[in-house]
PDB file of N, H, CA, C and O in Angstrom:
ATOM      1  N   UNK A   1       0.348 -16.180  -6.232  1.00  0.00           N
ATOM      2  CA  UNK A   1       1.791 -16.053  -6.187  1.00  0.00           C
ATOM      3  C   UNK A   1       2.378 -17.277  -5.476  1.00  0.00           C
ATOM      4  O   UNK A   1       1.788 -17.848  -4.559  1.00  0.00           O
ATOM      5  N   UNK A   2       3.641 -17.669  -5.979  1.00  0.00           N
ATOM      6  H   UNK A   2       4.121 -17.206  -6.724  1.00  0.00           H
ATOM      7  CA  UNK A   2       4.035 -19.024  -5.568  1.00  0.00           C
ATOM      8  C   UNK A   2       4.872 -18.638  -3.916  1.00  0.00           C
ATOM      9  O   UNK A   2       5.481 -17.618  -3.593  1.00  0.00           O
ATOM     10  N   UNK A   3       4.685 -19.481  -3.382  1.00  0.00           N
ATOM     11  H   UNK A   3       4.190 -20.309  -3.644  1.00  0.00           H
ATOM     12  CA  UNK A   3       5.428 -19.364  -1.819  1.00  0.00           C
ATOM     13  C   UNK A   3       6.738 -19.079  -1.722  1.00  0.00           C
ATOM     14  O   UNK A   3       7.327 -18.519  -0.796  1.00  0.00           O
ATOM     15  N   UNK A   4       7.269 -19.612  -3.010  1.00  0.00           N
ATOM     16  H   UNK A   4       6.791 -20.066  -3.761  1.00  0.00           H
ATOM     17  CA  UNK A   4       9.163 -19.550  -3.262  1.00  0.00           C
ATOM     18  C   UNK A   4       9.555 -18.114  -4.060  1.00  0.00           C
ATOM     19  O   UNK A   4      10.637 -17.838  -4.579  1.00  0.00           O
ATOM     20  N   UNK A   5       8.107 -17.135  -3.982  1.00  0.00           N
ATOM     21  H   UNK A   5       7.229 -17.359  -3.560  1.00  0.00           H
ATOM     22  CA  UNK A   5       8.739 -16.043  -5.058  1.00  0.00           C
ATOM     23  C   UNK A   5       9.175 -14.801  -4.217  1.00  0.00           C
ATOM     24  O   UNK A   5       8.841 -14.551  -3.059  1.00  0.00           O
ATOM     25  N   UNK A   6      10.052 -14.020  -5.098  1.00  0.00           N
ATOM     26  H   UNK A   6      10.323 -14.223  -6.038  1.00  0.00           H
ATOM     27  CA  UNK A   6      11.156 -13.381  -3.891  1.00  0.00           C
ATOM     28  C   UNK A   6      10.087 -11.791  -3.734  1.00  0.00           C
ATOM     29  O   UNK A   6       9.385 -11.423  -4.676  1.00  0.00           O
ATOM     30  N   UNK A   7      10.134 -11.244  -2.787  1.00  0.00           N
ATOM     31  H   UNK A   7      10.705 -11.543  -2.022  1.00  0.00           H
ATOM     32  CA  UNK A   7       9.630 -10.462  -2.237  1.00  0.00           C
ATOM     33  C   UNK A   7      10.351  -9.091  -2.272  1.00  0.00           C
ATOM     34  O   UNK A   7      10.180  -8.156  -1.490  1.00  0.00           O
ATOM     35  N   UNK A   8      11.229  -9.157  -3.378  1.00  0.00           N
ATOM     36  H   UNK A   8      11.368  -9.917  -4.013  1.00  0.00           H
ATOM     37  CA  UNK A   8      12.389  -8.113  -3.571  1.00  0.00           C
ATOM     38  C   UNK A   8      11.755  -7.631  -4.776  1.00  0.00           C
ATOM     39  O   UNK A   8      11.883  -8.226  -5.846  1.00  0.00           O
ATOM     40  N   UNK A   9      10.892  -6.289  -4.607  1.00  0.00           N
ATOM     41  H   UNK A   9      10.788  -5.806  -3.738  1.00  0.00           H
ATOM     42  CA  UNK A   9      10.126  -5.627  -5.818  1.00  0.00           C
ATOM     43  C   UNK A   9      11.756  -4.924  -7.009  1.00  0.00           C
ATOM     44  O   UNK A   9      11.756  -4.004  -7.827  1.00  0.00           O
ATOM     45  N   UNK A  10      12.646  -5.649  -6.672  1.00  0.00           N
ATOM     46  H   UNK A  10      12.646  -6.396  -6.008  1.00  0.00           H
ATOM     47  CA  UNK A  10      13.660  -5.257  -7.467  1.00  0.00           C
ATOM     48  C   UNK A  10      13.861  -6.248  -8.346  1.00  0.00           C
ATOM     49  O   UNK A  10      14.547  -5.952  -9.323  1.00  0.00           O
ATOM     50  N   UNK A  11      13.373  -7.550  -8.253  1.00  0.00           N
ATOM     51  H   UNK A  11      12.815  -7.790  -7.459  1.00  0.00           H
ATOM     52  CA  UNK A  11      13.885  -9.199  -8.598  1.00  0.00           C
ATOM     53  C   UNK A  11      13.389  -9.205  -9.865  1.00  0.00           C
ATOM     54  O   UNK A  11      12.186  -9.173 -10.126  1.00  0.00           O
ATOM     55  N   UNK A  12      14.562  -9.258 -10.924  1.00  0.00           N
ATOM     56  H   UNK A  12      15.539  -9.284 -10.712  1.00  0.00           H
ATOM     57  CA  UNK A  12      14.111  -9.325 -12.469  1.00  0.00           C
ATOM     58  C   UNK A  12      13.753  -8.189 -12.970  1.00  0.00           C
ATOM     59  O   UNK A  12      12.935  -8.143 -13.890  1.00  0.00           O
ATOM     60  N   UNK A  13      14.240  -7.234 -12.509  1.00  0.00           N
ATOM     61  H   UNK A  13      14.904  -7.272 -11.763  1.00  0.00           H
ATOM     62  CA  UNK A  13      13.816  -5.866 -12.901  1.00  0.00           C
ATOM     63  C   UNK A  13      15.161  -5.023 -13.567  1.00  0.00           C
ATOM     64  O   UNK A  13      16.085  -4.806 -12.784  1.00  0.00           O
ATOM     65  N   UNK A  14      15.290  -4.586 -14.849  1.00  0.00           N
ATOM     66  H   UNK A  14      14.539  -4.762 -15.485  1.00  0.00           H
ATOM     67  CA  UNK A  14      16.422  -4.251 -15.108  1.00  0.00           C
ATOM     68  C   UNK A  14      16.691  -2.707 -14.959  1.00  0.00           C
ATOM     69  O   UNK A  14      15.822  -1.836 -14.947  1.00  0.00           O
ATOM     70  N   UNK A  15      18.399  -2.478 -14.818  1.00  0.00           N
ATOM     71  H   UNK A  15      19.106  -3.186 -14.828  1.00  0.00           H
ATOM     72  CA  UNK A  15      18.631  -0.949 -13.971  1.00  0.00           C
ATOM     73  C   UNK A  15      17.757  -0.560 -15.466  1.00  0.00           C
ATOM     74  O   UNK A  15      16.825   0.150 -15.088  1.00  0.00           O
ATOM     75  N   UNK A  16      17.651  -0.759 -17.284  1.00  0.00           N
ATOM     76  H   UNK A  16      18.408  -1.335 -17.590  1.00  0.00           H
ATOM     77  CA  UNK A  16      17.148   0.277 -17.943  1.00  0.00           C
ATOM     78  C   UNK A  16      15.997   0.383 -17.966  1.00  0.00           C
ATOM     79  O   UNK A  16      15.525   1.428 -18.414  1.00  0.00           O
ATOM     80  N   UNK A  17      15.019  -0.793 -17.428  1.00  0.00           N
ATOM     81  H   UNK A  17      15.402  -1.642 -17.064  1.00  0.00           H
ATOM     82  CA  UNK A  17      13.687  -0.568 -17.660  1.00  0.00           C
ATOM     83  C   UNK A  17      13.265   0.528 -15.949  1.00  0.00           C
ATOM     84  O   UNK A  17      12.298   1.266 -15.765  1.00  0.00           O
ATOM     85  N   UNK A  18      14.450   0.197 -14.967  1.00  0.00           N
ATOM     86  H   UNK A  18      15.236  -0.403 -15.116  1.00  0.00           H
ATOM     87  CA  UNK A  18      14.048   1.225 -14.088  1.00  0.00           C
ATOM     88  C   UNK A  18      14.450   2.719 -14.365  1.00  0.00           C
ATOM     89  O   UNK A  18      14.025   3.616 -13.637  1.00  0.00           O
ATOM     90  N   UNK A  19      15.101   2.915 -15.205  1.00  0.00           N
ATOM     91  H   UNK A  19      15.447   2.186 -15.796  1.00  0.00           H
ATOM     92  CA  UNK A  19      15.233   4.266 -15.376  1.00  0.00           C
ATOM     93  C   UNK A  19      14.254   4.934 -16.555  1.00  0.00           C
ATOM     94  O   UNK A  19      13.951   6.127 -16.549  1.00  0.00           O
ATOM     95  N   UNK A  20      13.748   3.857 -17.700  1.00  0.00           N
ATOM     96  H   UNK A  20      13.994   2.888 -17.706  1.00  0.00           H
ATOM     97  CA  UNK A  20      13.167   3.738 -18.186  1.00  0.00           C
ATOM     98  C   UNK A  20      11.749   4.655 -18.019  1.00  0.00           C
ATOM     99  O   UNK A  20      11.322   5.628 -18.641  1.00  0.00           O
ATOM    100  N   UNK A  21      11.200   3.827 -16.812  1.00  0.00           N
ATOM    101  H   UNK A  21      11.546   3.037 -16.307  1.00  0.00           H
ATOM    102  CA  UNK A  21      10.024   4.114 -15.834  1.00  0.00           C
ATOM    103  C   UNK A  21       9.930   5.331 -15.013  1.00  0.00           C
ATOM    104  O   UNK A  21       8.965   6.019 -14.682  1.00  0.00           O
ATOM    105  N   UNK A  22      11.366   5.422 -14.741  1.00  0.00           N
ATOM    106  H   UNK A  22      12.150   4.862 -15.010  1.00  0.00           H
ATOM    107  CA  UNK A  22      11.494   6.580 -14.439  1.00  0.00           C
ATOM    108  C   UNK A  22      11.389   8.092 -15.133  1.00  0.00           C
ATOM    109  O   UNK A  22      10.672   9.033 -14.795  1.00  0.00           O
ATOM    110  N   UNK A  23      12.089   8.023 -15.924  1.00  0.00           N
ATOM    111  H   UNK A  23      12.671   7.258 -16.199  1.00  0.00           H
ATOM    112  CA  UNK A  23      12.124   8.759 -17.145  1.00  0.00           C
ATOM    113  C   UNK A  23      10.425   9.382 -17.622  1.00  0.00           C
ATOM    114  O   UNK A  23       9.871  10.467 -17.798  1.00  0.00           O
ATOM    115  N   UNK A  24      10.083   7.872 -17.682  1.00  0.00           N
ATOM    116  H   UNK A  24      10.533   6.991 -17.540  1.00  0.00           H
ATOM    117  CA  UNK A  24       8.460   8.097 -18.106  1.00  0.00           C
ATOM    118  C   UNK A  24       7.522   8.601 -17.229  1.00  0.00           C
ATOM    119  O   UNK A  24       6.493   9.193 -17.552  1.00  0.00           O
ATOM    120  N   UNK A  25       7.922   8.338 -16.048  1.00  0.00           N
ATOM    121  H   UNK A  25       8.758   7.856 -15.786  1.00  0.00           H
ATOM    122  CA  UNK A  25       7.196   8.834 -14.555  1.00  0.00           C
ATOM    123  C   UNK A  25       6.992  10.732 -14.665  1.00  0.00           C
ATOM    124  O   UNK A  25       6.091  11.555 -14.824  1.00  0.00           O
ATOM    125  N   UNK A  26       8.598  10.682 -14.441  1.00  0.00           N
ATOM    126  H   UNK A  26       9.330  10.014 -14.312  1.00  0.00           H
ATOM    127  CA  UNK A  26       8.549  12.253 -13.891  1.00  0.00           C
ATOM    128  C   UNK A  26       9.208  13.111 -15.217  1.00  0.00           C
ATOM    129  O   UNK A  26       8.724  14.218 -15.453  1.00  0.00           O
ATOM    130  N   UNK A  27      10.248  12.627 -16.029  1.00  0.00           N
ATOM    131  H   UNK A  27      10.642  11.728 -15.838  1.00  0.00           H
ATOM    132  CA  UNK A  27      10.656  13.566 -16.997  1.00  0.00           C
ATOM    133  C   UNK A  27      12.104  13.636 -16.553  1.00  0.00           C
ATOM    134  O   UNK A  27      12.283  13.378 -15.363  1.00  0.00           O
ATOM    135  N   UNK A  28      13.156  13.930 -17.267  1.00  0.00           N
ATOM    136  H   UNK A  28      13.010  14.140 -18.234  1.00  0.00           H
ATOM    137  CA  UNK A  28      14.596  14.190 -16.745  1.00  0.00           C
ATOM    138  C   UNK A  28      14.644  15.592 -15.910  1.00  0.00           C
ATOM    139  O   UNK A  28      15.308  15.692 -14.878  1.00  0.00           O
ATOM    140  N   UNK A  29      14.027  16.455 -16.349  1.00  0.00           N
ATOM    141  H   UNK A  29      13.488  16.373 -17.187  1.00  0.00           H
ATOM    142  CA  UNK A  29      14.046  17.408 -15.172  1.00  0.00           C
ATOM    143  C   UNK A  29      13.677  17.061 -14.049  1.00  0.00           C
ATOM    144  O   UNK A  29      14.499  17.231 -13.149  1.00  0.00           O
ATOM    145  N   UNK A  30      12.437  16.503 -13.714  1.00  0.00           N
ATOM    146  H   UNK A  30      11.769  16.364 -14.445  1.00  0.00           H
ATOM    147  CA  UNK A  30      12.035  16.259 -12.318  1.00  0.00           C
ATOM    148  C   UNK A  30      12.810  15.325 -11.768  1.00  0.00           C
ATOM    149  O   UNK A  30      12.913  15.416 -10.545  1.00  0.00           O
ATOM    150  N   UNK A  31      13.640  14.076 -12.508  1.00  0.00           N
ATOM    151  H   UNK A  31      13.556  14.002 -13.502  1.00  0.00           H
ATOM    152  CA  UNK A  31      14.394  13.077 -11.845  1.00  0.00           C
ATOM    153  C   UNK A  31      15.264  13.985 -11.771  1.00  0.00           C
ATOM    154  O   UNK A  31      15.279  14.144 -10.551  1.00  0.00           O
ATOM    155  N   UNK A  32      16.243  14.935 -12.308  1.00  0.00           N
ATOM    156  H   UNK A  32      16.231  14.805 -13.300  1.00  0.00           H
ATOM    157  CA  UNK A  32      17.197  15.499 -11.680  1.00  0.00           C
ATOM    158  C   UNK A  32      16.938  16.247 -10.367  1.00  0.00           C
ATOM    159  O   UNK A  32      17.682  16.116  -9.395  1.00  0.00           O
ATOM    160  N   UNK A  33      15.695  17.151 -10.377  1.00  0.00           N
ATOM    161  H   UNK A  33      15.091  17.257 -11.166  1.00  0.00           H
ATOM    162  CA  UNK A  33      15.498  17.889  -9.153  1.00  0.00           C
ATOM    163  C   UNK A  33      15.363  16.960  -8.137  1.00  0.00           C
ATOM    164  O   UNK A  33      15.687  17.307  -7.001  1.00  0.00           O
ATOM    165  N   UNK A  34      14.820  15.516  -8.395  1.00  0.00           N
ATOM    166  H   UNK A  34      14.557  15.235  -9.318  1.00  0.00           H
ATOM    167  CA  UNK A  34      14.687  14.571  -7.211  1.00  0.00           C
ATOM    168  C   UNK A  34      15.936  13.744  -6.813  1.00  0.00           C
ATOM    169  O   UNK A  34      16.119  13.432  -5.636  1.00  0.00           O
ATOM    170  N   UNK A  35      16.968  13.319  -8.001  1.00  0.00           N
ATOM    171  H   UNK A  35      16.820  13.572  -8.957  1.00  0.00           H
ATOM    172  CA  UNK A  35      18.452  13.141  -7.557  1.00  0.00           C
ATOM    173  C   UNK A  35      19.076  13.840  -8.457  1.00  0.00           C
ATOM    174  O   UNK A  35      18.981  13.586  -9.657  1.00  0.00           O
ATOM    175  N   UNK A  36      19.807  14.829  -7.964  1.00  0.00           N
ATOM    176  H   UNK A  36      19.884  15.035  -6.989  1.00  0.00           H
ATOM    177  CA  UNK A  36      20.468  15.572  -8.143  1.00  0.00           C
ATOM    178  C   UNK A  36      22.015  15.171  -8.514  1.00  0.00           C
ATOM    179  O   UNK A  36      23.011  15.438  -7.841  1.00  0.00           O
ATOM    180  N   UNK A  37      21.946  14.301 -10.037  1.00  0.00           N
ATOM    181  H   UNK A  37      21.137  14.084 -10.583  1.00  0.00           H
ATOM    182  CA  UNK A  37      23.146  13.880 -10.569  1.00  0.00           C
ATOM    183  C   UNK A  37      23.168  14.307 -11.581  1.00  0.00           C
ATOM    184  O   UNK A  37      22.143  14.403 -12.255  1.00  0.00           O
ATOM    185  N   UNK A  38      24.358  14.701 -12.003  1.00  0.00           N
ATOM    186  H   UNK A  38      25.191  14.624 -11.455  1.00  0.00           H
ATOM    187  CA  UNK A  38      24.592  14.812 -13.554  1.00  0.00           C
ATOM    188  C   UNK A  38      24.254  14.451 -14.745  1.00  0.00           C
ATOM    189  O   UNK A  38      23.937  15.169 -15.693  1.00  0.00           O
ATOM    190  N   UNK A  39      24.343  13.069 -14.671  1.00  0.00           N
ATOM    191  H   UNK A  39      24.600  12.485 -13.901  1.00  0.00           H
ATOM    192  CA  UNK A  39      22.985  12.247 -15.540  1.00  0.00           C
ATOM    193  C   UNK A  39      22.034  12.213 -15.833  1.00  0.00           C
ATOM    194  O   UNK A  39      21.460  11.769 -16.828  1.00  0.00           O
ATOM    195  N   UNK A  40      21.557  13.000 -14.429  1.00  0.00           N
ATOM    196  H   UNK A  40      22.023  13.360 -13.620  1.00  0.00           H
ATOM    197  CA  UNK A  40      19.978  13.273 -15.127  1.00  0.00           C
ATOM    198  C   UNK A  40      19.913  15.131 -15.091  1.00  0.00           C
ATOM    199  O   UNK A  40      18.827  15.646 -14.822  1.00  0.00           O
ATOM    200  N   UNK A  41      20.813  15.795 -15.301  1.00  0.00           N
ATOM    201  H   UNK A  41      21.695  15.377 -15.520  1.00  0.00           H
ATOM    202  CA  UNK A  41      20.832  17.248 -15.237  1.00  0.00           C
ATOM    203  C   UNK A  41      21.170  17.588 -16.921  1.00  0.00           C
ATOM    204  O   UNK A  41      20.522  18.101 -17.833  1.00  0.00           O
ATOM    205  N   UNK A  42      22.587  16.990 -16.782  1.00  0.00           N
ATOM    206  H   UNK A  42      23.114  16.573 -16.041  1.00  0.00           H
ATOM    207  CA  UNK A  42      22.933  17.722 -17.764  1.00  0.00           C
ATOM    208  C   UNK A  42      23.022  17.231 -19.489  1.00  0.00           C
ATOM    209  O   UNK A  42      24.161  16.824 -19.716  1.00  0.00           O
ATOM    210  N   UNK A  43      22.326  17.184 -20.452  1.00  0.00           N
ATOM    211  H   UNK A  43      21.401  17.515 -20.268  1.00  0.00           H
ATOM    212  CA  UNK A  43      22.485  16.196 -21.462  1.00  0.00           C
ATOM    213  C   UNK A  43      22.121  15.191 -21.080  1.00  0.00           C
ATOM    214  O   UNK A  43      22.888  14.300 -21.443  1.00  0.00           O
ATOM    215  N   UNK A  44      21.043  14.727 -20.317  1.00  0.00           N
ATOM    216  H   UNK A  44      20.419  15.451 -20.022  1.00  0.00           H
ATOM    217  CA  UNK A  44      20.510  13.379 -20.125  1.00  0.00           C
ATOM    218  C   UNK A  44      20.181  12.391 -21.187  1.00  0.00           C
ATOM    219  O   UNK A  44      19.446  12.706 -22.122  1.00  0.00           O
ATOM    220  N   UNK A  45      20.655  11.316 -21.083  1.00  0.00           N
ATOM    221  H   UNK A  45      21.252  11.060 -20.323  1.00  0.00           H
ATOM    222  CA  UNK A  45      19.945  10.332 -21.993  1.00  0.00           C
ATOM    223  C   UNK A  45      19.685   8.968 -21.176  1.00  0.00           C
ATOM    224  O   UNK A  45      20.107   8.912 -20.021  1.00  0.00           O
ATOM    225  N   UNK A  46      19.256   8.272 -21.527  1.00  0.00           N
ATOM    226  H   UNK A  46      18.913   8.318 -22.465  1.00  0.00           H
ATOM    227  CA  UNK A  46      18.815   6.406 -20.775  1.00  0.00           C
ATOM    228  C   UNK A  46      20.617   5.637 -20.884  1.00  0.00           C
ATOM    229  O   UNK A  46      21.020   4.820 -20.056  1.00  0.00           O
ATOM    230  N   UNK A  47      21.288   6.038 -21.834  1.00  0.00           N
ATOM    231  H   UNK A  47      20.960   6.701 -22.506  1.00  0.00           H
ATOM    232  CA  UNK A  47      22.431   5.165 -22.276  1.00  0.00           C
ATOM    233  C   UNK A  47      23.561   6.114 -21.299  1.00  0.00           C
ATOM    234  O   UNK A  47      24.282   5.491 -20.520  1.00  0.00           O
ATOM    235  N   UNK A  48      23.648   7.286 -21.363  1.00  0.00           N
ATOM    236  H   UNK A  48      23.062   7.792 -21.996  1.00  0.00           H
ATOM    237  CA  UNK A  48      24.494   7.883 -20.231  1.00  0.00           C
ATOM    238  C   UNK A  48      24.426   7.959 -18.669  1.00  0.00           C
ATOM    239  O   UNK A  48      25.161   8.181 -17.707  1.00  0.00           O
ATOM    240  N   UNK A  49      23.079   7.636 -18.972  1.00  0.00           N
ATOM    241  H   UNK A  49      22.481   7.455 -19.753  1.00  0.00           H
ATOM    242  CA  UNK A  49      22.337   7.278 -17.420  1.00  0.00           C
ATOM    243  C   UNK A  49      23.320   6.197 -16.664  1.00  0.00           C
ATOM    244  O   UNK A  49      24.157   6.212 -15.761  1.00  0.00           O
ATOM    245  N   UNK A  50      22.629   5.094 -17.715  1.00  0.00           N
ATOM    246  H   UNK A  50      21.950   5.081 -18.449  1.00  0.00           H
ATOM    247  CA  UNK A  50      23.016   3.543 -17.400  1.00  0.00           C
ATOM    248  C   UNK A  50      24.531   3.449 -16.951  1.00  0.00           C
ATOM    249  O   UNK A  50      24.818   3.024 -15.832  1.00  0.00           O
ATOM    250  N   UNK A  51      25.683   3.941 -18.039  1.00  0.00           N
ATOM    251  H   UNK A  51      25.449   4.286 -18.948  1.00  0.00           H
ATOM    252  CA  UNK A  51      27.085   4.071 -17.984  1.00  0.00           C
ATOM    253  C   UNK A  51      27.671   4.528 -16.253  1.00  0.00           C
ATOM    254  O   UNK A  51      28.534   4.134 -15.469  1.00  0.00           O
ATOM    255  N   UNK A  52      26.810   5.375 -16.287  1.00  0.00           N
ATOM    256  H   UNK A  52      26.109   5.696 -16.924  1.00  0.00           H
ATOM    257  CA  UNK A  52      27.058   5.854 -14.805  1.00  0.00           C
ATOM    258  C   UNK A  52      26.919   5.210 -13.540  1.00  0.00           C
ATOM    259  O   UNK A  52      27.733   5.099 -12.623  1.00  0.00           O
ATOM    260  N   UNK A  53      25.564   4.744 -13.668  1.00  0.00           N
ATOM    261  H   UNK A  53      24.903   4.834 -14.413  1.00  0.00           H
ATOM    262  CA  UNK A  53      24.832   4.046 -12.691  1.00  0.00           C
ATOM    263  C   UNK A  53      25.346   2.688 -12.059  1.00  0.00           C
ATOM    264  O   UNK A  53      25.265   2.171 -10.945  1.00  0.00           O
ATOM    265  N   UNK A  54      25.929   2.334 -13.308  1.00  0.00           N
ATOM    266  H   UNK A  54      25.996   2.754 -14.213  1.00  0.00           H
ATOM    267  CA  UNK A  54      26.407   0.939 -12.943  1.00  0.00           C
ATOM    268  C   UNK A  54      27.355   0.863 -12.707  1.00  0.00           C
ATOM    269  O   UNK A  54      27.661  -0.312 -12.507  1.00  0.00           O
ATOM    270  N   UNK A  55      28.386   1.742 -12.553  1.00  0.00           N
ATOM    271  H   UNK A  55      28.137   2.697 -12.715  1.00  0.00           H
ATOM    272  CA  UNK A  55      30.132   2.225 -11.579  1.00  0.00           C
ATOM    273  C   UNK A  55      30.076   3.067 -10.492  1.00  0.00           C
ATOM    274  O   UNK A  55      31.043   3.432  -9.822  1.00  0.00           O
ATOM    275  N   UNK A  56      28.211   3.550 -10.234  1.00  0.00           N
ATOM    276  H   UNK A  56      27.426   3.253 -10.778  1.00  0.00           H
ATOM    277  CA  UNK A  56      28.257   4.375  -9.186  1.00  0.00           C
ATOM    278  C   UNK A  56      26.755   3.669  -7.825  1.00  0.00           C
ATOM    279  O   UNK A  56      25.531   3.793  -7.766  1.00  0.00           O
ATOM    280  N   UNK A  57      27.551   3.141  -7.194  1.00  0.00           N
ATOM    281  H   UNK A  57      28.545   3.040  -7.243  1.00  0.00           H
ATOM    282  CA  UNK A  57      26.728   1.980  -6.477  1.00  0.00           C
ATOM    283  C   UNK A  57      25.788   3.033  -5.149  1.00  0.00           C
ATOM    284  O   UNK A  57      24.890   2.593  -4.430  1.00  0.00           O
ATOM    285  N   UNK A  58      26.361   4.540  -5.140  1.00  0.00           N
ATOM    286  H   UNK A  58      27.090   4.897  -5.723  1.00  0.00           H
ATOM    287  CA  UNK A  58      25.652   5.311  -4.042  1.00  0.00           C
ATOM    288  C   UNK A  58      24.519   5.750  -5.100  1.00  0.00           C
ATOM    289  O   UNK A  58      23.401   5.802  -4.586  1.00  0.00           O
ATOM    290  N   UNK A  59      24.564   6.036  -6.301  1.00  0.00           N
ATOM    291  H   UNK A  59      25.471   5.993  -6.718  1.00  0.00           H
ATOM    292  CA  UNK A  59      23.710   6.621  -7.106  1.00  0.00           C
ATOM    293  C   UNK A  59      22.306   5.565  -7.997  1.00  0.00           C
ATOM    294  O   UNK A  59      21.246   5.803  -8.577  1.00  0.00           O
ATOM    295  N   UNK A  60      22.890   4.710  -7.742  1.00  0.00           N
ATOM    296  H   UNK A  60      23.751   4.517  -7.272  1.00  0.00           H
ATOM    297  CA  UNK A  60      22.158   3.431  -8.162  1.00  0.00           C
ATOM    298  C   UNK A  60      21.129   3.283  -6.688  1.00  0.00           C
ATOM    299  O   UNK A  60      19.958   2.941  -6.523  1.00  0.00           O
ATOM    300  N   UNK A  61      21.588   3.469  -6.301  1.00  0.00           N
ATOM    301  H   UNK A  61      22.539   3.747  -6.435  1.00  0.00           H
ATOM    302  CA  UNK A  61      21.135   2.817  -4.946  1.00  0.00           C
ATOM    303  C   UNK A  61      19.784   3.892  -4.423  1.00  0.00           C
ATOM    304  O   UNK A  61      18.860   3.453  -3.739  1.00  0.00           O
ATOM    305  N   UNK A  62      19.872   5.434  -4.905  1.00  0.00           N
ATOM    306  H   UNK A  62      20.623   5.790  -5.461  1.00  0.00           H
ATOM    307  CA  UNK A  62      19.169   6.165  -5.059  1.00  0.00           C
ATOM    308  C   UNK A  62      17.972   6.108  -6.138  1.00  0.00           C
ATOM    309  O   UNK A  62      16.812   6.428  -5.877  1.00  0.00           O
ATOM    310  N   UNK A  63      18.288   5.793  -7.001  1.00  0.00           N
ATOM    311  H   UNK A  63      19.230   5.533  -7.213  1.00  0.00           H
ATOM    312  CA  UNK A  63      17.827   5.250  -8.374  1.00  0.00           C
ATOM    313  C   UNK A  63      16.502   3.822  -8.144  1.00  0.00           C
ATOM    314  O   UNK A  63      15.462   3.612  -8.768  1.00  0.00           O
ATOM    315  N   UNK A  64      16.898   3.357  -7.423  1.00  0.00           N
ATOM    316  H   UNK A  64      17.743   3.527  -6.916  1.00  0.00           H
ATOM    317  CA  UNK A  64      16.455   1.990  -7.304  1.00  0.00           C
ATOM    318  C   UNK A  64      15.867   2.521  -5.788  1.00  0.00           C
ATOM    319  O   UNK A  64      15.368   1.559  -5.204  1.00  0.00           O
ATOM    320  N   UNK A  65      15.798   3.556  -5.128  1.00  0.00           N
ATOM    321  H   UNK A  65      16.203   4.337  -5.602  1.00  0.00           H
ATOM    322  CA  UNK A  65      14.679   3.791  -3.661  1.00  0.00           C
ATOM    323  C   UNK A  65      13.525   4.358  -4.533  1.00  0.00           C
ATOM    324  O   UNK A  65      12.394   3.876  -4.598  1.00  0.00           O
ATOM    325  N   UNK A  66      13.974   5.440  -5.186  1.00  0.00           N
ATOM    326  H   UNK A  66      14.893   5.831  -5.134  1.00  0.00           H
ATOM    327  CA  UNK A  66      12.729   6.247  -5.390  1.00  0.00           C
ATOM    328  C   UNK A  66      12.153   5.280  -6.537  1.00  0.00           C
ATOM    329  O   UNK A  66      10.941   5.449  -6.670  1.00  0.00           O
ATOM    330  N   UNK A  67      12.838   4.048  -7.637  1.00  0.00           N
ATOM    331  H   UNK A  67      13.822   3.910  -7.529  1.00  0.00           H
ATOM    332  CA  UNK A  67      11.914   3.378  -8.258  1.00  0.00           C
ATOM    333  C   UNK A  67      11.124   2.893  -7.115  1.00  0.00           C
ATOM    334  O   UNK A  67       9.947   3.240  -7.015  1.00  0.00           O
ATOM    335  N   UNK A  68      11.590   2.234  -6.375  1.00  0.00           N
ATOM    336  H   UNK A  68      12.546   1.953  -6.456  1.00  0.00           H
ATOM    337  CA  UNK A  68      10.602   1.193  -5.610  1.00  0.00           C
ATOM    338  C   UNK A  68       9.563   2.076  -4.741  1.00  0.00           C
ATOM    339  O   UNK A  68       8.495   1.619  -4.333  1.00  0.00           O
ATOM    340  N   UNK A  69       9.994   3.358  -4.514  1.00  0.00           N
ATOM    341  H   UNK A  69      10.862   3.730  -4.846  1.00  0.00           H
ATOM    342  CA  UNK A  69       8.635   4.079  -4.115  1.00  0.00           C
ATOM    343  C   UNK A  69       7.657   4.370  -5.136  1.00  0.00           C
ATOM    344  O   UNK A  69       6.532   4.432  -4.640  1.00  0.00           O
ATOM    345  N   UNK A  70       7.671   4.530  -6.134  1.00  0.00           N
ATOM    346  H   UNK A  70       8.585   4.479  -6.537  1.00  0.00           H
ATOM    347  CA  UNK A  70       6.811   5.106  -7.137  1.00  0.00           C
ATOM    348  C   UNK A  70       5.663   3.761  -6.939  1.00  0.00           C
ATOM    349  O   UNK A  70       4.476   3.996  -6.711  1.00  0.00           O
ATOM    350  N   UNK A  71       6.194   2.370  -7.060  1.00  0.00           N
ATOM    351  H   UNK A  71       7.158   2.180  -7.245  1.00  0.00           H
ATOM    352  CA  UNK A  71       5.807   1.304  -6.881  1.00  0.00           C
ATOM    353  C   UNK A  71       4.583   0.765  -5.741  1.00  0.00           C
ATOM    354  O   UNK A  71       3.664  -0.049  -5.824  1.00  0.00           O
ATOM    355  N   UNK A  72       5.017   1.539  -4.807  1.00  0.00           N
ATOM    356  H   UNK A  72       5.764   2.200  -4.739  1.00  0.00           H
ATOM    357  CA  UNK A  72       4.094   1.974  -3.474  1.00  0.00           C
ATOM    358  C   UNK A  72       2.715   2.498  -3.825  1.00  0.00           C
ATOM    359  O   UNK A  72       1.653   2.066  -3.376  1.00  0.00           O
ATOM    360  N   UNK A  73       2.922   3.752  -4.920  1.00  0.00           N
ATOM    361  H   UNK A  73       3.784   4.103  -5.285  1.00  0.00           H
ATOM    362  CA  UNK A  73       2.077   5.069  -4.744  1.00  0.00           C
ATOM    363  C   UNK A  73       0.533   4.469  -4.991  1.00  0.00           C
ATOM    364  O   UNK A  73      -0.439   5.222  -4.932  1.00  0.00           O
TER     365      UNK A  73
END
């Protein structure tokens, strides 16, 4: 790994391929029971997800902890 590369397991990572992953991880039920948004409760899809996510900076922000934990496991 180069000395200048960013250390932000978020860097180049897009919000759909993280929900993406997500999606594929746990299932829309379990991402809803784990954030408990509408988006992922009710009529979930990746494209209604996204719409949301990206005008809702507390929910994103949730979105993007538990990606970067899965990342950990």
């Amino acid at each position: 790994m180069s000395k200048h590369a960013s250390q932000d397991p978020l860097h180049g990572v897009t919000l759909k391929t993280i929900v993406t992953q997500l999606v594929e991880e746990y299932g829309w039920e379990e991402l809803g029971r784990r954030i408990n948004i509408k988006c992922f409760t009710n009529d979930p899809s990746i494209s209604s997800s996204l719409k949301f996510l990206r005008k809702t900076p507390w929910a994103r922000q949730k979105v993007e902890s538990l990606y970067v934990g899965t990342l950990t496991e």
